[in-house]
N, C-alpha and C positions, 0 to 999 in steps of 0.2 A: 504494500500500500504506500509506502515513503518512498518508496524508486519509482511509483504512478504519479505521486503528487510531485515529485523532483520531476523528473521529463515532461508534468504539465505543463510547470513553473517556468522551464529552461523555453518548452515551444512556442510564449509568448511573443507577438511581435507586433512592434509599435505602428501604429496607423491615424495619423492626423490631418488634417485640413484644415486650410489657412481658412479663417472666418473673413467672410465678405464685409460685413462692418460690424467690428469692433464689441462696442458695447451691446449688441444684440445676440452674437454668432453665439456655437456653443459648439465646438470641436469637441470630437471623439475621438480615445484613442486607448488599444491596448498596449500593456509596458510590459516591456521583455522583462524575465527577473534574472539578477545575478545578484553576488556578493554586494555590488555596489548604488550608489543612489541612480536613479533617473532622472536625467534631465526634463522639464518640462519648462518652455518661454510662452508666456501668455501677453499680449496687450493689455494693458490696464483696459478696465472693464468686460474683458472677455471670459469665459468658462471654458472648461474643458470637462467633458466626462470621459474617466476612467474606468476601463474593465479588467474587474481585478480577478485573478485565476483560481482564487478559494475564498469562503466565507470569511466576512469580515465582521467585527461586533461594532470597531471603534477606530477613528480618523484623530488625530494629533496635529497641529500645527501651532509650532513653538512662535510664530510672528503674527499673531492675527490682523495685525494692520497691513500685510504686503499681502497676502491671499487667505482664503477662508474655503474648507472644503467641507463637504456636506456627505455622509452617509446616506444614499437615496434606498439603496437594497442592499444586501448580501453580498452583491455582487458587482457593485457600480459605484463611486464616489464621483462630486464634480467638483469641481476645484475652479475657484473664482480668480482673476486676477484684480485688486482692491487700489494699490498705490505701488507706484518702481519699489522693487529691490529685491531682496533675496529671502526666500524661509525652505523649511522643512515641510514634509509631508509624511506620516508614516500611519502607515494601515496596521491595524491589528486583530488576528481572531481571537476567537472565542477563551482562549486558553493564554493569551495576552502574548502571545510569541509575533514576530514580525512579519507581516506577506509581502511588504511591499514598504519601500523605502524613496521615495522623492525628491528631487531637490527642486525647486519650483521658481523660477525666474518671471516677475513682472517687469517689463518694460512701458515708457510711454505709448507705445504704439504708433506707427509713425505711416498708416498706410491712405490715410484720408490726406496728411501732408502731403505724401509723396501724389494723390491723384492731383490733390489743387495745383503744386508746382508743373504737374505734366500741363496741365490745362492751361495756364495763366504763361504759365512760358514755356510753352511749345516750340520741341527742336533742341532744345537746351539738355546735356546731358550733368544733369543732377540729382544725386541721388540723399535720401534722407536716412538716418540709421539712429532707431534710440538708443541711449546709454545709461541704465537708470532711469533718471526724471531732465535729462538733457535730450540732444539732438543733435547730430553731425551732421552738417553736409558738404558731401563732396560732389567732384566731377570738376566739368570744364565750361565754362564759360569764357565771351569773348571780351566783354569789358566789367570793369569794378562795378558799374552802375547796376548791371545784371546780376553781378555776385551781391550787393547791396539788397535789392531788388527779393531774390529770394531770402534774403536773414529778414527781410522782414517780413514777407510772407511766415516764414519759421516761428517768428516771435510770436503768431497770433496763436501755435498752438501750442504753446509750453506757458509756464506759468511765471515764469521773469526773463526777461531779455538776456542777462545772459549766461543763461539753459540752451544758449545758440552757438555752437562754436562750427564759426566759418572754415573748412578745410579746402574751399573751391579754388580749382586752377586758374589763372586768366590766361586764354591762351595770346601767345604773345608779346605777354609783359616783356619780355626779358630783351626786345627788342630796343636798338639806340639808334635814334637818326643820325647820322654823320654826315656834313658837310664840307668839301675841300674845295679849293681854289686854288691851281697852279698857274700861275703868272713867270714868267719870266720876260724879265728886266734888263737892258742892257746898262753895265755901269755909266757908260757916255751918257744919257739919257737922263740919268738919277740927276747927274751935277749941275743939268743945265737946268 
């Protein structure tokens, strides 16, 4: 029976989909089990339900202000993402032993940003990426105004201006106009 529940445990495999928007979606997903935690990245304000591979009694999550997870059955927990940053997740049965072990990542979310900048400045390759309760963005742009341009687009969806760190390329910058002028002068010429 414990080499059935072990090769359950091991055949677990993880299966997710990116939520279309954000604070509505509710991704699903099974988590492989090993020795060690599982990764999960949520958007703030997104869910994710989890299919856990043995009964569970009880959900733990040591940071309740960065996500909050819910026991819905035996067999399923959802896990909220609440504010950026990092906590625990750990499933337990009935006999308080571990099934499953978490590590739960909220980010800002940055997928409504990145539509607005497609939109608003179309052709531009910029891209957004949360980090915590910040924002990067990079890529290439052809003038400062443009890189301006999108930081501030950026600022409307973080919660202080600067939650925005500008990594964008200008292409170009690096260039120097140089001007010469070659005259030649005969000295007889200079004196007169």
């Amino acid at each position: 029976m414990k080499r059935f529940i072990a090769v359950a445990l091991a055949g677990l495999t993880v299966v997710a989909t990116t939520p279309v928007e954000p604070a509505q979606a509710q991704s699903r997903a099974a988590v492989s089990m090993g020795s060690q935690s599982q990764l999960i990245s949520l958007p703030r304000g997104s869910s994710m339900a989890v299919d856990l591979p043995a009964d569970a009694r009880d959900v733990i999550v040591p940071n309740p202000t960065v996500a909050e997870a819910m026991l819905h059955s035996p067999r399923r927990i959802t896990i909220i993402g609440l504010q950026p940053g990092e906590t625990d997740a750990v499933v337990l049965d009935n006999a308080g032993r571990t099934i499953l072990s978490l590590r739960v990542r909220v980010d800002a979310g940055v997928s409504a940003l990145q539509d607005t900048l497609s939109r608003v400045m179309p052709g531009l390759n910029i891209h957004a990426e949360a980090v915590n309760d910040s924002v990067i963005l990079t890529g290439t742009v052809f003038s400062p105004g443009e890189a301006d341009r999108a930081s501030q687009v950026a600022r409307a969806f973080v919660s202080a201006p600067e939650k925005v760190i500008n990594m964008m390329t200008i292409a170009g910058s690096d260039q120097i106009m140089v001007r010469a002028r070659i005259v030649e002068v005969q000295r007889t010429a200079i004196k007169q």
